[in-house]
C-alpha atoms as one frame of an Amber mdcrd trajectory, in Angstrom:
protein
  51.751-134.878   3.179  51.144-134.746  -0.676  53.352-137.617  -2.356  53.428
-139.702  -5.507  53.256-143.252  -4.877  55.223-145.657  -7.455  53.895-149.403
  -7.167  56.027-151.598  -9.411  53.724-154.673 -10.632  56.706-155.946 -13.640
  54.372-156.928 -16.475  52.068-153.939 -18.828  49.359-156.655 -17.887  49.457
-156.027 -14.448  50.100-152.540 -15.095  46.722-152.312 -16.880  44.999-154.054
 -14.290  46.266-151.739 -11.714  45.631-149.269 -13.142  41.920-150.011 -14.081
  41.304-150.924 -10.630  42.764-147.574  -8.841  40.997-145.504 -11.644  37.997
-147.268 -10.606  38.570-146.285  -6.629  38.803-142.763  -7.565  42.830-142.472
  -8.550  44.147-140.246 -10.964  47.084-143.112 -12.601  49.687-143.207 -15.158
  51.255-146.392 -15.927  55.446-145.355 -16.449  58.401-147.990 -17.689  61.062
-148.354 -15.129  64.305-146.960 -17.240  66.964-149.182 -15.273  65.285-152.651
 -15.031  66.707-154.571 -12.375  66.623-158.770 -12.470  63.267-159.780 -10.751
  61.399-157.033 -11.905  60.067-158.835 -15.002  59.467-156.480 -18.074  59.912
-153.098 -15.507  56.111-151.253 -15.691  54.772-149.380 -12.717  51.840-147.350
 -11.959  51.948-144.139 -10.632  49.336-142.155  -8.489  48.346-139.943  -5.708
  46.479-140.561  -2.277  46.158-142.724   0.360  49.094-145.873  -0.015  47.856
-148.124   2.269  44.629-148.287   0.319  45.908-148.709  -2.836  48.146-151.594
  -1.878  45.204-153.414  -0.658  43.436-153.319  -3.808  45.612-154.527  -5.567
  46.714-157.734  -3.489  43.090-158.079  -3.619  43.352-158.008  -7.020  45.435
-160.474  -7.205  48.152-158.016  -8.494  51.907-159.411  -7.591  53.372-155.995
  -6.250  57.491-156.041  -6.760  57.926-152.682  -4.504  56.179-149.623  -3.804
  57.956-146.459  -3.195  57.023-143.117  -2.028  58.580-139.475  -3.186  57.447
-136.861  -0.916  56.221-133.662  -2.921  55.595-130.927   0.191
């Protein structure tokens, strides 16, 4: 299954960090900002990527990265 993976961290900060981290893991990433910003989601960045989910959420919580959601849109 070939899907994009959308992991909303809030902050550009975190957004960076995420991003440097993935990139680092072997991730192709963009970092996007959320258009409809919901309350909780702090300043609405996210970083978006291919591959394996499960692996990419674990680097970042052991990053230290606060993740607000992830979401998955299937592409096959």
């Amino acid at each position: 299954m070939l899907a994009e993976i959308t992991v909303k961290v809030g902050s550009i900060t975190n957004a960076q960090k995420a991003k440097r981290i993935l990139l680092k893991n072997g991730y192709s990433v963009t970092i996007k900002r959320a258009e409809q910003i919901k309350k909780g989601d702090g300043c609405g960045y996210s970083v978006v990527f291919f591959g394996d989910k499960q692996n990419a959420v674990k680097l970042l919580k052991k990053a230290g990265i606060k993740i607000i959601s992830v979401s998955t849109y299937d592409l096959s």
